[in-house]
py3Dmol code that shows the C-alpha trace and the ligand (Angstrom):
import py3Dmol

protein = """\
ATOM      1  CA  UNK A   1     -11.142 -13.794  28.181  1.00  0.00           C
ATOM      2  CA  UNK A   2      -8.594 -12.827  25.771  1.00  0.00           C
ATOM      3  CA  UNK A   3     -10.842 -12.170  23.275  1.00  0.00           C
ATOM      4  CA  UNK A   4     -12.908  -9.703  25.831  1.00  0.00           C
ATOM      5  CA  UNK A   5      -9.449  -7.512  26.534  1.00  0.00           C
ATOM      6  CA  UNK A   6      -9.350  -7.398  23.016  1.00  0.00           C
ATOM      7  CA  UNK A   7     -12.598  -5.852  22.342  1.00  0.00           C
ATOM      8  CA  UNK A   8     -12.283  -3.111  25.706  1.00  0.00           C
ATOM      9  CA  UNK A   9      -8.616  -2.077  24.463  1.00  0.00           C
ATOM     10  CA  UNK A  10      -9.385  -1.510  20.777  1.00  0.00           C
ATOM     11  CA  UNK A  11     -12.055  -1.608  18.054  1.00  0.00           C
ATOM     12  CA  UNK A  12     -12.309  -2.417  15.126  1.00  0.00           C
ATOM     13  CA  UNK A  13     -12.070  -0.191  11.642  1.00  0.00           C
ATOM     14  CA  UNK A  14     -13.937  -0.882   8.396  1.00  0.00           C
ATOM     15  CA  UNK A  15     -11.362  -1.725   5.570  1.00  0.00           C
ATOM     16  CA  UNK A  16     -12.262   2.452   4.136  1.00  0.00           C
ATOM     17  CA  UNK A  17     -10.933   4.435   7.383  1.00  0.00           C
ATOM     18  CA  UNK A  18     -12.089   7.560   8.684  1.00  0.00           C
ATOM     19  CA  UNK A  19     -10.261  10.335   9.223  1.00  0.00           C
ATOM     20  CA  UNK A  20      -8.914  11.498  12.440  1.00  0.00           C
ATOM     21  CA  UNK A  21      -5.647   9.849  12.954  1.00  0.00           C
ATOM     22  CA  UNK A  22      -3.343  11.554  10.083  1.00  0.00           C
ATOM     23  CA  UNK A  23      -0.652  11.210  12.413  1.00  0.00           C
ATOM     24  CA  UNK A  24      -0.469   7.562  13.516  1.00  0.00           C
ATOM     25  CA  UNK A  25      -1.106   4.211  11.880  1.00  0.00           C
ATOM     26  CA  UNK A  26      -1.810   4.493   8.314  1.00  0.00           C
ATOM     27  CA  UNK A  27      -5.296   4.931   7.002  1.00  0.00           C
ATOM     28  CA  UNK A  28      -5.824   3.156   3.901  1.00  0.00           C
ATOM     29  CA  UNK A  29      -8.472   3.367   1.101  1.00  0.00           C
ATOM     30  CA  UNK A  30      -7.960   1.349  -0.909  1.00  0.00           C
ATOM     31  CA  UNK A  31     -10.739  -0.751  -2.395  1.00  0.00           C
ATOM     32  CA  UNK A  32     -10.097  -4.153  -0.883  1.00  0.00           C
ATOM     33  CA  UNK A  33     -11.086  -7.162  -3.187  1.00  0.00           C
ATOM     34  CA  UNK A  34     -14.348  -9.474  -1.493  1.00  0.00           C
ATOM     35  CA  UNK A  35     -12.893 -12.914  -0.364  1.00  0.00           C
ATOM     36  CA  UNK A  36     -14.707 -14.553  -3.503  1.00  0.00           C
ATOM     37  CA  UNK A  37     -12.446 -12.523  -5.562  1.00  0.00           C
ATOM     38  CA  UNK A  38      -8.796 -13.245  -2.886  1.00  0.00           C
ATOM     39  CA  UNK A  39     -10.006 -16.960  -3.732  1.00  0.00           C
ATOM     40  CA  UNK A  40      -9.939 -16.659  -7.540  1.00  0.00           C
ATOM     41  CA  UNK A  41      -6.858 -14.425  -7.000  1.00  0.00           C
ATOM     42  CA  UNK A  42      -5.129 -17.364  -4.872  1.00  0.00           C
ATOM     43  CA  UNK A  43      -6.590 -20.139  -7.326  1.00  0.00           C
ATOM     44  CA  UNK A  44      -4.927 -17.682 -10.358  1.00  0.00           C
ATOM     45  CA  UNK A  45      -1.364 -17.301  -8.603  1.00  0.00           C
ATOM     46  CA  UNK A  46      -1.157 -21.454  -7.842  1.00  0.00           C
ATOM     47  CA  UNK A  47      -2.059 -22.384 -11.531  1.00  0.00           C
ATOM     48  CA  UNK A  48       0.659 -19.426 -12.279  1.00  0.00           C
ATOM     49  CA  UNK A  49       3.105 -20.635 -10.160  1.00  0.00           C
ATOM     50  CA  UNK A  50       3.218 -24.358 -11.056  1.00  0.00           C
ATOM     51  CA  UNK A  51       3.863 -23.203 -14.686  1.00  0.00           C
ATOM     52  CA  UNK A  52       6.698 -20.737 -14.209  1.00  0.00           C
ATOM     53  CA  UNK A  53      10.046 -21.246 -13.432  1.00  0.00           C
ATOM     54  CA  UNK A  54      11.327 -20.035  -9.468  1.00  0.00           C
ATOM     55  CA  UNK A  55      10.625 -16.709  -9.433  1.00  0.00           C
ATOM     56  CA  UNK A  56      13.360 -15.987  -6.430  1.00  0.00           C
ATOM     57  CA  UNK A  57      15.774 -17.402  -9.021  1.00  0.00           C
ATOM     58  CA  UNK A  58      14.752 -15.140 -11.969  1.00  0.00           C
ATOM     59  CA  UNK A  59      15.119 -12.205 -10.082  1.00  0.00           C
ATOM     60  CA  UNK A  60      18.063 -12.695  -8.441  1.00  0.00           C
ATOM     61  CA  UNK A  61      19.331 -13.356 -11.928  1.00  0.00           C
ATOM     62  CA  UNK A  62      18.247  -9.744 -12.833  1.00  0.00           C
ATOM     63  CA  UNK A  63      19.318  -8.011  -9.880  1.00  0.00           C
ATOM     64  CA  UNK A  64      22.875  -9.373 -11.150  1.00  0.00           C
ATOM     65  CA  UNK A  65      22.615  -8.078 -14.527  1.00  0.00           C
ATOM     66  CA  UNK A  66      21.541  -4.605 -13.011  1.00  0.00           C
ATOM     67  CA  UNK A  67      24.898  -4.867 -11.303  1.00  0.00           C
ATOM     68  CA  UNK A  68      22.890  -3.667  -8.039  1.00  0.00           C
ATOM     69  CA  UNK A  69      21.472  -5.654  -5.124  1.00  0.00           C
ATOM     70  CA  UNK A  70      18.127  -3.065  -5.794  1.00  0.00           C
ATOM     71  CA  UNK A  71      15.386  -2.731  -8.378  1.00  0.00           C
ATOM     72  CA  UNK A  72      14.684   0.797  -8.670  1.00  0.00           C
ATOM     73  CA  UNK A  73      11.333   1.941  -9.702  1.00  0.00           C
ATOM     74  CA  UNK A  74      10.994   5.209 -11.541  1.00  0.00           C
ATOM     75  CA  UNK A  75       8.552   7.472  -9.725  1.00  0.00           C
ATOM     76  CA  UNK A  76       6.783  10.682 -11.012  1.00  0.00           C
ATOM     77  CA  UNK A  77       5.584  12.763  -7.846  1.00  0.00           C
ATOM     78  CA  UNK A  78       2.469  15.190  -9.107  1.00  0.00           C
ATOM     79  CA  UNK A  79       1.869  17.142  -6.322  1.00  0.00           C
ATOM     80  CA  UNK A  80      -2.289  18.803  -7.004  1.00  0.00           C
ATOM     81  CA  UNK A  81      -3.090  21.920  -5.179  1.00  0.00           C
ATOM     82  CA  UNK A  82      -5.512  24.481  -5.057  1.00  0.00           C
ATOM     83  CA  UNK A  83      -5.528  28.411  -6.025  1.00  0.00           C
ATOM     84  CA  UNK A  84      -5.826  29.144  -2.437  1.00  0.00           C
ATOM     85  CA  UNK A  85      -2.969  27.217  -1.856  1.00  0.00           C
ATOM     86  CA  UNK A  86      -4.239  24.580   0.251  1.00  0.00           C
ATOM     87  CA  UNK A  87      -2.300  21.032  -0.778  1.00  0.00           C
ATOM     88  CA  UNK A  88       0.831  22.760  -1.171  1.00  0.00           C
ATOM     89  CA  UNK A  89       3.786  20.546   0.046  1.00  0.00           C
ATOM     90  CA  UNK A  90       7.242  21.875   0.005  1.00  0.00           C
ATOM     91  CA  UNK A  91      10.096  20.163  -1.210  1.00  0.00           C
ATOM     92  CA  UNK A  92      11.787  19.021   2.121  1.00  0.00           C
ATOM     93  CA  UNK A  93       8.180  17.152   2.865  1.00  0.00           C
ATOM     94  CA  UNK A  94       8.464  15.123  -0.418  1.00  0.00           C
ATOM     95  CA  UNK A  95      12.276  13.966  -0.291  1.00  0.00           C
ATOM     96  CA  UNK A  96      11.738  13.065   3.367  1.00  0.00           C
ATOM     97  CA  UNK A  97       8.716  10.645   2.587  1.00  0.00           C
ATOM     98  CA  UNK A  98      10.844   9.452  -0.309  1.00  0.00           C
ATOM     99  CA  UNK A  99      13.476   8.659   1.931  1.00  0.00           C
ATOM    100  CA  UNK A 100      11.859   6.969   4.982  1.00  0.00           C
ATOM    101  CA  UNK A 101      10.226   4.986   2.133  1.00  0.00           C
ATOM    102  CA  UNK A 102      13.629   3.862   0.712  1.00  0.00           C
ATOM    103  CA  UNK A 103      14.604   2.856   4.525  1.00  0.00           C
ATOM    104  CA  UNK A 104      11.360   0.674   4.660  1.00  0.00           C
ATOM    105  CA  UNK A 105      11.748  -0.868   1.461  1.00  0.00           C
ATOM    106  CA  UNK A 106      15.389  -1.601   1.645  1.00  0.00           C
ATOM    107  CA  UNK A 107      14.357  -5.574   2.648  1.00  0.00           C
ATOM    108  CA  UNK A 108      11.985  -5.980  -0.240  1.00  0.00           C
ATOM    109  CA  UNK A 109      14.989  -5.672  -3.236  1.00  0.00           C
ATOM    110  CA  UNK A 110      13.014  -2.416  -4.321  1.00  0.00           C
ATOM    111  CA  UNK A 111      13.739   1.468  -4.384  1.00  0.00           C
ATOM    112  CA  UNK A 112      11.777   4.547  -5.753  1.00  0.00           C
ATOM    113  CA  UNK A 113      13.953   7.084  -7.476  1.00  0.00           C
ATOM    114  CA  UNK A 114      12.581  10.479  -8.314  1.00  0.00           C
ATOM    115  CA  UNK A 115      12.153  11.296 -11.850  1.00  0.00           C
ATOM    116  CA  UNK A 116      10.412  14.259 -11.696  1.00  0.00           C
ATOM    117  CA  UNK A 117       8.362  16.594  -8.980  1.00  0.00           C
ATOM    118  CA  UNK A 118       5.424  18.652 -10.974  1.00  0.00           C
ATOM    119  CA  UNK A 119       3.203  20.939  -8.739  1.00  0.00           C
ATOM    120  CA  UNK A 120      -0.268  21.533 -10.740  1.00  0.00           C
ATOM    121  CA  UNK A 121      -2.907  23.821  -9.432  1.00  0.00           C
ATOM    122  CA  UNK A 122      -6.329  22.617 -10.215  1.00  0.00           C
ATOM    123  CA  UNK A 123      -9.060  22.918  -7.251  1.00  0.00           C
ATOM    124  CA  UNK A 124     -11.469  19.744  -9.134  1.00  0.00           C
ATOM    125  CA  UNK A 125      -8.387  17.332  -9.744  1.00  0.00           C
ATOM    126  CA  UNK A 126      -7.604  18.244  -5.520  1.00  0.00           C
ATOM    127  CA  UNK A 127     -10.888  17.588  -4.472  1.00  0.00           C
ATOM    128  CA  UNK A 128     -11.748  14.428  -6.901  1.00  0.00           C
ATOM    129  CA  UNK A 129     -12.714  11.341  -5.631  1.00  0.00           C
ATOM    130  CA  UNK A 130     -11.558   7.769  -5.857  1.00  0.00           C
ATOM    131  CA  UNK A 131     -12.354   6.348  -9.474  1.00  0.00           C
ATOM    132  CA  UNK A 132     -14.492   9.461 -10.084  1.00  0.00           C
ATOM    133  CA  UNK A 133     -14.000  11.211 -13.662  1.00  0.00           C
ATOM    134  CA  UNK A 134     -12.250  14.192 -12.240  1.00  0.00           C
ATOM    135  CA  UNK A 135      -9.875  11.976 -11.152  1.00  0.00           C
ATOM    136  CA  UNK A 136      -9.564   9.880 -13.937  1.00  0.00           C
ATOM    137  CA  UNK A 137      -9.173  12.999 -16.074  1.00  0.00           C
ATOM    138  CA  UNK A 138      -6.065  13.810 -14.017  1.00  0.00           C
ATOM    139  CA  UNK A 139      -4.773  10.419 -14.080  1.00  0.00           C
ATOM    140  CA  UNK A 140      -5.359  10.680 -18.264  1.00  0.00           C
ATOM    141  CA  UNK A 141      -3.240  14.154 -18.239  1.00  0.00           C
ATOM    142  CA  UNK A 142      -0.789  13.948 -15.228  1.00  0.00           C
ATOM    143  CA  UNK A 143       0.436   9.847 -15.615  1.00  0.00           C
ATOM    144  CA  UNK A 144       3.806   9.203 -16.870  1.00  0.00           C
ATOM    145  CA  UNK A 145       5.129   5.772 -17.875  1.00  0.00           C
ATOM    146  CA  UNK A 146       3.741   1.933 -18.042  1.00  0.00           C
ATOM    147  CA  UNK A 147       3.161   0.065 -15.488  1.00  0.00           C
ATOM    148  CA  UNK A 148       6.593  -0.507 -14.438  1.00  0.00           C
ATOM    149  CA  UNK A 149       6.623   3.432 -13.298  1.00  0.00           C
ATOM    150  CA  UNK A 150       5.398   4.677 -10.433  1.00  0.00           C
ATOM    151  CA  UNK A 151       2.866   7.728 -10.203  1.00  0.00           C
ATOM    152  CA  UNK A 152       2.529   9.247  -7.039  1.00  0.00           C
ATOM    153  CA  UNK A 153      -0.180  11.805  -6.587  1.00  0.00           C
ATOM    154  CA  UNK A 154      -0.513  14.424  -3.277  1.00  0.00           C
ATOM    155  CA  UNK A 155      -3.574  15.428  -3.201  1.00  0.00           C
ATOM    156  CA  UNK A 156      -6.974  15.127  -0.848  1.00  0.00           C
ATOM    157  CA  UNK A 157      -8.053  11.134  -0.797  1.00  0.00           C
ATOM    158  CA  UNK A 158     -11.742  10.958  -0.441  1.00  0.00           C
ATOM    159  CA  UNK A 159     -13.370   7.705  -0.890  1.00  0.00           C
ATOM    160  CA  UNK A 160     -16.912   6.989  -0.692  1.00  0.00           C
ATOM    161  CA  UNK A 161     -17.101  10.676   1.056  1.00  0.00           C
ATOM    162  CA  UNK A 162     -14.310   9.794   3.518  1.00  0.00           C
ATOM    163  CA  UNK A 163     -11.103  11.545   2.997  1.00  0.00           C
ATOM    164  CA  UNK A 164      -8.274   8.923   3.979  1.00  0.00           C
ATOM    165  CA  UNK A 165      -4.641   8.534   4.086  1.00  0.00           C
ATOM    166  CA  UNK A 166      -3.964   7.073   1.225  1.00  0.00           C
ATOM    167  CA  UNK A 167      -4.965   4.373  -1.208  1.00  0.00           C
ATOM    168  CA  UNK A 168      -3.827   2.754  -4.700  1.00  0.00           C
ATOM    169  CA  UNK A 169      -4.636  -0.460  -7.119  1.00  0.00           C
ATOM    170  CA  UNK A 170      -3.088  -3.905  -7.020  1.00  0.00           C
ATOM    171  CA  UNK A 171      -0.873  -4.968  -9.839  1.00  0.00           C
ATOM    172  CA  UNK A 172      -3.181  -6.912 -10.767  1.00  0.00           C
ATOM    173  CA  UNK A 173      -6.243  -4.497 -11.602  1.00  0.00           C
ATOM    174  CA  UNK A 174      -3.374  -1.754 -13.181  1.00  0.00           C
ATOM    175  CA  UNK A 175      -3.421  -4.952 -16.477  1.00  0.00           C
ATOM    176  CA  UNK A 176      -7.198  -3.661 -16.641  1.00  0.00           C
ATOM    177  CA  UNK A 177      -7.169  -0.151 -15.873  1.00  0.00           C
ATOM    178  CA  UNK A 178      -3.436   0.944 -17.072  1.00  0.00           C
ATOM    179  CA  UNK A 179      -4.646   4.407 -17.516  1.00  0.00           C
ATOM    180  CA  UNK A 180      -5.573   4.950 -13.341  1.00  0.00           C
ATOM    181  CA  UNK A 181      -2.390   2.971 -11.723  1.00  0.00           C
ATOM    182  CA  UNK A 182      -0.651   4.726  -9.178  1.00  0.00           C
ATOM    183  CA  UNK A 183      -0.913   6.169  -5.841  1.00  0.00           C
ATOM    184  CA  UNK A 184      -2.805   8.749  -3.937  1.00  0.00           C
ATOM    185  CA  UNK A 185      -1.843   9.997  -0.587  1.00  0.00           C
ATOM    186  CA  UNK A 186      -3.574  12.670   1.159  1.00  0.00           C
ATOM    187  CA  UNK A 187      -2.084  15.775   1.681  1.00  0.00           C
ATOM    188  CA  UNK A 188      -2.426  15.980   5.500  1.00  0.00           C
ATOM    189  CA  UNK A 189      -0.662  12.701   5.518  1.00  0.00           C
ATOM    190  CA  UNK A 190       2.576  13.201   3.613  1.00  0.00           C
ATOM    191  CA  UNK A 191       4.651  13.211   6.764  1.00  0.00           C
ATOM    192  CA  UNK A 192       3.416  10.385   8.102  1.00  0.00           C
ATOM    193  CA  UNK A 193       6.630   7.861   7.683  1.00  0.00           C
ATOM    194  CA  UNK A 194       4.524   4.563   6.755  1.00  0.00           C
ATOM    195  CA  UNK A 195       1.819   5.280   4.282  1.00  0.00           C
ATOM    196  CA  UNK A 196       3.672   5.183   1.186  1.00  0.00           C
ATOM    197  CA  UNK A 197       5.050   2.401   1.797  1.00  0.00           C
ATOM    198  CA  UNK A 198       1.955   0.499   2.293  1.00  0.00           C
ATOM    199  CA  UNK A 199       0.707   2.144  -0.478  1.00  0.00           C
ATOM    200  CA  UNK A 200       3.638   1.188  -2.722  1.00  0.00           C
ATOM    201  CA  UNK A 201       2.938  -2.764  -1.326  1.00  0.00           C
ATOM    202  CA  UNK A 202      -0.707  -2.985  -2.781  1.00  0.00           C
ATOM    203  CA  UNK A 203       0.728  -1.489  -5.970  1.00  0.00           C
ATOM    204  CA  UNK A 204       2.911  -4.636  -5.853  1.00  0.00           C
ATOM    205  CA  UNK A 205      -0.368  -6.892  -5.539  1.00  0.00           C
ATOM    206  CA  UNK A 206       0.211  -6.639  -1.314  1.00  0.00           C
ATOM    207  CA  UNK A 207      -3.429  -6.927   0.286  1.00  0.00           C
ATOM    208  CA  UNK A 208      -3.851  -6.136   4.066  1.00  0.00           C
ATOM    209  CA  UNK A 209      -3.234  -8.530   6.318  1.00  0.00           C
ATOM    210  CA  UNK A 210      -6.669  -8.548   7.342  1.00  0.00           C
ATOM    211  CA  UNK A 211      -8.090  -8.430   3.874  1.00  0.00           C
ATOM    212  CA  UNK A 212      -9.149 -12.328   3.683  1.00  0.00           C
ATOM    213  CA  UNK A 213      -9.789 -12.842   7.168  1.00  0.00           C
ATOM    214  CA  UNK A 214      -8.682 -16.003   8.860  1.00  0.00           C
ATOM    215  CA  UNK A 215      -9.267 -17.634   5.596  1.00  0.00           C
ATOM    216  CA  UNK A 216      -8.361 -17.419   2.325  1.00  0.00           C
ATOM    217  CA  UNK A 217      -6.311 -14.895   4.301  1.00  0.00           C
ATOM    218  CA  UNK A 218      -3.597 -12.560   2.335  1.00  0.00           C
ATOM    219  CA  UNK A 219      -2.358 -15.154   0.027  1.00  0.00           C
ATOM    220  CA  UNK A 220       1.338 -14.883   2.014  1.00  0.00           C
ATOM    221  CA  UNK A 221       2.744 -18.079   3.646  1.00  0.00           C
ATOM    222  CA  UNK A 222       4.458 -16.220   6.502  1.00  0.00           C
ATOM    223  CA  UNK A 223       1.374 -13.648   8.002  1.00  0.00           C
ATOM    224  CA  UNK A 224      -0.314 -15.087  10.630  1.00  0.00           C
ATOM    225  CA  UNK A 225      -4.213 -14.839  10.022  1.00  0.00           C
ATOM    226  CA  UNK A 226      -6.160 -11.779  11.143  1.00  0.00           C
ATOM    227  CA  UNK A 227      -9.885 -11.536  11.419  1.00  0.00           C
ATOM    228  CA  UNK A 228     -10.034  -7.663  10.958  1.00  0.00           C
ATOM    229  CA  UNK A 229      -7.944  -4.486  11.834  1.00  0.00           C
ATOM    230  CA  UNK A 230      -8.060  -2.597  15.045  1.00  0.00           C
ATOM    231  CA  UNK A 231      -7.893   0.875  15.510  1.00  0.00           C
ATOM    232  CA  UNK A 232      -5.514   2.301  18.513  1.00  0.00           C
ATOM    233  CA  UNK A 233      -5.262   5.209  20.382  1.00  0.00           C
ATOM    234  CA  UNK A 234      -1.703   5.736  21.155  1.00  0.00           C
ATOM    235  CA  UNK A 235       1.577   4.855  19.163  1.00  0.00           C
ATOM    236  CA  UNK A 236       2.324   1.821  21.916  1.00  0.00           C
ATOM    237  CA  UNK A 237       2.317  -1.735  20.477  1.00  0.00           C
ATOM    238  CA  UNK A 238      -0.562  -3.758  22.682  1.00  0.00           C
ATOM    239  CA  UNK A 239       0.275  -6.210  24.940  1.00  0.00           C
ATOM    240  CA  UNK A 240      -1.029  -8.855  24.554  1.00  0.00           C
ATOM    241  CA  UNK A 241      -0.871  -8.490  21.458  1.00  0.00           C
ATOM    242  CA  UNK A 242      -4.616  -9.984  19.650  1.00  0.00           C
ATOM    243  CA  UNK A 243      -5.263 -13.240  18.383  1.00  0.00           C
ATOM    244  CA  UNK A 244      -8.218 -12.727  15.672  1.00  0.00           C
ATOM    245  CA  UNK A 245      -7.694 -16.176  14.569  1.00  0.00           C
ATOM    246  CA  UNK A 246      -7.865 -19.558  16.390  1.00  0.00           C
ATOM    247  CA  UNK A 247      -4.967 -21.206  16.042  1.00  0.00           C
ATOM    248  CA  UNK A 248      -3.335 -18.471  13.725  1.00  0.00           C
ATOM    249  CA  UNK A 249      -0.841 -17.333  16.210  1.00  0.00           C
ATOM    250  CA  UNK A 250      -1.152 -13.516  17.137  1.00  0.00           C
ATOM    251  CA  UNK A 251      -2.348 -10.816  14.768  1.00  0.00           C
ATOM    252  CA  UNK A 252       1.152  -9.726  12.592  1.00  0.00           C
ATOM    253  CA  UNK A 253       0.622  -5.761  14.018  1.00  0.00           C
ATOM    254  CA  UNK A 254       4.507  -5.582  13.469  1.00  0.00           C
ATOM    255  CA  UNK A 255       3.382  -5.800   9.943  1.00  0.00           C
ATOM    256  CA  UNK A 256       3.427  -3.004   7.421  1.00  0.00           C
ATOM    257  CA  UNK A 257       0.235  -4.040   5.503  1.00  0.00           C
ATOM    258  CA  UNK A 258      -1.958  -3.986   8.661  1.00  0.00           C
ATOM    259  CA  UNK A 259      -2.881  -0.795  10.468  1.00  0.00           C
ATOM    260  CA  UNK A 260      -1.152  -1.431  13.790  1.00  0.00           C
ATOM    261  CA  UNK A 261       1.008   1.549  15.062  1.00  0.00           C
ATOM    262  CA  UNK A 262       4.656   1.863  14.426  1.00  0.00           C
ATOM    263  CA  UNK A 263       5.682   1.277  17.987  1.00  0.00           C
ATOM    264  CA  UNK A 264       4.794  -2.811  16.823  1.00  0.00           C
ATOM    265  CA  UNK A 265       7.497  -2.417  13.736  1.00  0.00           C
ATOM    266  CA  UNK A 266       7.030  -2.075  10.271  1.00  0.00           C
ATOM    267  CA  UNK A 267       7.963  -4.946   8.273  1.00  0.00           C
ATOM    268  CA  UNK A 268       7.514  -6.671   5.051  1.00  0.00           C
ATOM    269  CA  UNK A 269       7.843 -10.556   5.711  1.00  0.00           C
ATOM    270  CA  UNK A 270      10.164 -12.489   2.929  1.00  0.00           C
ATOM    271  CA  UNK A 271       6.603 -13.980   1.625  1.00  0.00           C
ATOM    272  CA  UNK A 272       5.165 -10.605   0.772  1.00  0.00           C
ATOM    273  CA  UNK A 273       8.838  -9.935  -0.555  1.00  0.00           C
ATOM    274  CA  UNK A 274       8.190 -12.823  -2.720  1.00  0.00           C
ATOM    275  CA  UNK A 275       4.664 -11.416  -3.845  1.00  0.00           C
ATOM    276  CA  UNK A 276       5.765  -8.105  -4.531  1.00  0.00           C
ATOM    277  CA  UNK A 277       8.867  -9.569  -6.882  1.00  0.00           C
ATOM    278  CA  UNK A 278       5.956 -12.338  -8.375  1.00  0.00           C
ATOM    279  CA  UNK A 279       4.176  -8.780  -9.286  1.00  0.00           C
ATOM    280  CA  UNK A 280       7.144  -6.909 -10.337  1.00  0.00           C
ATOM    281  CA  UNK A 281       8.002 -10.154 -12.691  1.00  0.00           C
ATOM    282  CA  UNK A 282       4.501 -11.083 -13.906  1.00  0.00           C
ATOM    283  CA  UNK A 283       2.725  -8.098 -13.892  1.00  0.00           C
ATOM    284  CA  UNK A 284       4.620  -4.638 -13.885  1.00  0.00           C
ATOM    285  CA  UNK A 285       7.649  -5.652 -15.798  1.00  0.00           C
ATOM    286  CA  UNK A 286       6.750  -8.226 -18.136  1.00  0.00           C
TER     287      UNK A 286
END
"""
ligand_1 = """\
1
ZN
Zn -3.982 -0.334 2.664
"""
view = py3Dmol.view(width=600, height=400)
view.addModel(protein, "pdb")
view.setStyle({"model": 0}, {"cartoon": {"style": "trace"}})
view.addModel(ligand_1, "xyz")
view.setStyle({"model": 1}, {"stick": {}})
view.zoomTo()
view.show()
């Protein structure tokens, strides 16, 4: 019965989101890994994490020597428009996604600072697709720093013909493609208060909570499992809320990595704290 409310009160969105609800839950493009490759990802981590020393002690140890309780992450903002104008973001726009971000990172021990703010006019780079050349090319010209720096880039986010909210790479795949990492977020979405923030947690090797289904699920302890996403019509939190997964306890739709609306919270759990520090550590730092 429960599962039948379910189905009449929402449906369900492919993990590549179309594009009619700028203004609401995030919409995220990002190219989800297959559950073959969550399993060698989860197989990678445990072998990882049996040989390293606690990683909640090694960072606490840094924080200290930062004499701060925050990592900050230095962020380049490249904001692409076109000669007609269209893309162009004003200043207030950017700080004010750059703060609500700060507010919604404060429990995860990270926070963006703003290097620099670049406006570049360039009608291909605006229109370029995920992983397409043009958009490589602008990565190539536009990126600044390794991998411990953040690149954000405003701009139209089209994947596979569908322009989205946002997307960006895991931690993970930035080791193989150094070049692309960073973040795209869509114009038309700038001021919604969520998306770079989820966008920011799959750059710290975050996947939806939905990504691995019920099983391998997320790879975090503390998010209950969740068959798929659900798309909503209003900004009210359902109640019930769903249960995707027997046993699994209720979908986490207060979660910040699944595409629930803010009215059910927007939270990073301590375990995805954990995975984003495991990334900053292993990955983006080291
Ligand atoms: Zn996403």
């Amino acid at each position: 019965m429960k599962a039948v409310s379910v189905i009449l009160l929402y449906f369900a969105v492919a993990v590549v989101c179309s594009h009619d609800h700028f203004d609401s839950s995030p919409s995220c493009g990002y190219r989800a890994p297959d559950v073959a490759a969550i399993q060698a990802m989860a197989h990678r981590e445990r072998h990882l994490q049996a040989s390293t020393p606690s990683p909640r002690a090694l960072f606490r140890c840094e924080a200290c020597r930062g004499g701060s309780r925050f990592r900050t992450i230095d962020t380049y903002i490249h904001v692409i428009q076109m000669m007609n104008r269209t893309g162009h973001l004003p200043d207030a726009v950017l700080e004010e996604s750059i703060q609500v971000t700060n507010e919604l990172l404060l429990s995860t021990g990270f926070q963006l600072k703003v290097v620099s703010t670049k406006r570049i006019t360039n009608d291909v780079w605006y229109l370029s697709e995920s992983q397409s050349d043009e958009e490589m090319d602008m990565g190539h010209q536009l990126k600044q720093g390794g991998l411990d720096t953040l690149n954000i880039y405003y701009k139209a986010a089209i994947v596979d013909g569908d322009r989205v909210c946002g997307y960006a790479n895991l931690a993970d795949d930035a080791v193989y493609w150094p070049e692309d990492d960073g973040v795209v977020i869509d114009m038309r979405c700038a001021t919604n208060k969520t998306i770079l923030a989820h966008e920011f947690g799959h750059w710290m090797n975050l996947l939806h909570t939905f990504d691995g289904g019920c099983f391998p699920g997320d790879l975090v302890d503390d998010t209950n499992g969740q068959a798929m996403p659900m798309r909503y019509l209003s900004d009210e939190c359902p109640d019930p809320l769903p249960d995707t997964c027997p046993d699994a306890g209720f979908d986490p739709l207060d979660n910040i990595m699944d595409y629930a609306p803010s009215g059910c919270g927007d939270i990073f759990t301590p375990g995805q704290v954990q995975r984003m520090q495991n990334a900053w550590r292993n990955i983006r730092r080291a």
